[in-house]
N, C-alpha and C positions, 0 to 999 in steps of 0.2 A: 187973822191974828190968833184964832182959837186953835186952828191948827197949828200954827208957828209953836204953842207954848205946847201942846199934847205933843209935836215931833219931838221938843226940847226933852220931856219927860219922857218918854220913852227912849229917846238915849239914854239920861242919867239912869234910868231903872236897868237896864241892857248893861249900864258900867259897870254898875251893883253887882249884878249877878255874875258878871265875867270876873269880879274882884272874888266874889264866893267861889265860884270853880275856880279858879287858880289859888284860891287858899287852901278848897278842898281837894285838890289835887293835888299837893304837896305831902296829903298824908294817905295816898294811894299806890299801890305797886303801881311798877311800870313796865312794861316788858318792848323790848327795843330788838334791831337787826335780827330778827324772828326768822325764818322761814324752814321750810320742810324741802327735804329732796324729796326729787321726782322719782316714783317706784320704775326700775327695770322692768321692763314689759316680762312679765310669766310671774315676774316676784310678787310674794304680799305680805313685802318687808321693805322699813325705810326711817328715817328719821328726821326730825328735826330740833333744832338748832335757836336760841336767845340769848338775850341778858336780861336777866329779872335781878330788877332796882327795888330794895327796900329804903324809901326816905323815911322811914317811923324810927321809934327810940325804944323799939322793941324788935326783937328777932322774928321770924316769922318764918315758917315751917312747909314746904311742897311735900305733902302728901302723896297725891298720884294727880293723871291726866287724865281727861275722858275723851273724846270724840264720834262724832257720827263714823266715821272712815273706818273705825277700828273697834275691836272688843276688847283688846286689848295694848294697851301702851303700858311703858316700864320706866323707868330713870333707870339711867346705866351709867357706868364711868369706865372708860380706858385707863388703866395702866398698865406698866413695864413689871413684868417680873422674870426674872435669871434669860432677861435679850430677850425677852419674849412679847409680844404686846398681847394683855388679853384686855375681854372686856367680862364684865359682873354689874349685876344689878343692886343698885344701893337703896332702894327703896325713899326716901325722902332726901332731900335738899334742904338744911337749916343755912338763911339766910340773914346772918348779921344785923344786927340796928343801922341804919344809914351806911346798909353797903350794897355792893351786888355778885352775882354768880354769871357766869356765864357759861351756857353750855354750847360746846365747840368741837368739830370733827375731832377725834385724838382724844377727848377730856369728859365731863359731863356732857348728857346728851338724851334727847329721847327716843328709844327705839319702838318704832309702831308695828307691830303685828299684825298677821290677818286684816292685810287694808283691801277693805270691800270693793275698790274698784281700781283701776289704771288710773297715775294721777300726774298731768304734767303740767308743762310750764303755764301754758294759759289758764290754771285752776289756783285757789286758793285753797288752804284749809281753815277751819274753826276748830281751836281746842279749848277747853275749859279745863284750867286749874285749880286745884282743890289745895286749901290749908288745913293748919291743922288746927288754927281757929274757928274753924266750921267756912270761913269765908272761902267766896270761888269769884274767879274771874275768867270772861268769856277772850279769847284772843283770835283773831284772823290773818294768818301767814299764809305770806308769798310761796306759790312752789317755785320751784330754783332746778336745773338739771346740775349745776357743776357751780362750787365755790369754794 
């Protein structure tokens, strides 16, 4: 019987807490269909590819990206000028209150430089992004050859 009512309590306390992250999760970025291409064997250049969900009621600001892989990564953006497609570095991403951005082959994007090693499809990478709240979030993307 003593166990019956400690199993019951510990579920109720387990609900508790699954109610608390899911509330405190609503006021967290989110970053969704993530991943990074696979570097061209001899390159050590490459990019990758998200959507960062701000659900807060304040705007929130990409600074830069860090990674082990690289020394350096950029935010960049594709556009079209007189039929031409180029690309430039914009330096930050301000994202909306309860919106998101997505960066996508052609559009925003991030381009990795100097990646320390060949990286393919059976790998993952870890990047961390930095606000310009001082806050950073750690993320784990898929590598992808082709999407």
């Amino acid at each position: 019987m003593k166990i019956n009512i400690t199993l019951k309590l510990l579920f109720c306390f387990s609900l508790m807490l699954g109610f608390i992250n899911i509330c405190h999760a609503k006021d967290q970025i989110l970053v969704t269909d993530g991943y990074v291409k696979a570097n061209i064997p001899g390159s050590s250049v490459t990019a990758a590819y998200m959507t960062i969900s701000n659900p807060m009621d304040k705007a929130i600001t990409l600074q830069k990206v860090t990674s082990d892989i690289s020394p350096n990564i950029e935010i960049h953006e594709h556009s079209m000028s007189n039929g031409m497609m180029r690309m430039r570095e914009v330096g930050q991403i301000k994202i909306d209150a309860n919106s998101k951005v997505v960066l996508q082959p052609s559009g925003l994007h991030l381009m990795i430089f100097s990646v320390t090693e060949q990286i393919s499809e059976k790998d993952s990478v870890v990047l961390t992004l930095h606000f310009a709240d001082q806050s950073k979030i750690n993320i784990q993307l898929p590598v992808s050859q082709y999407k």
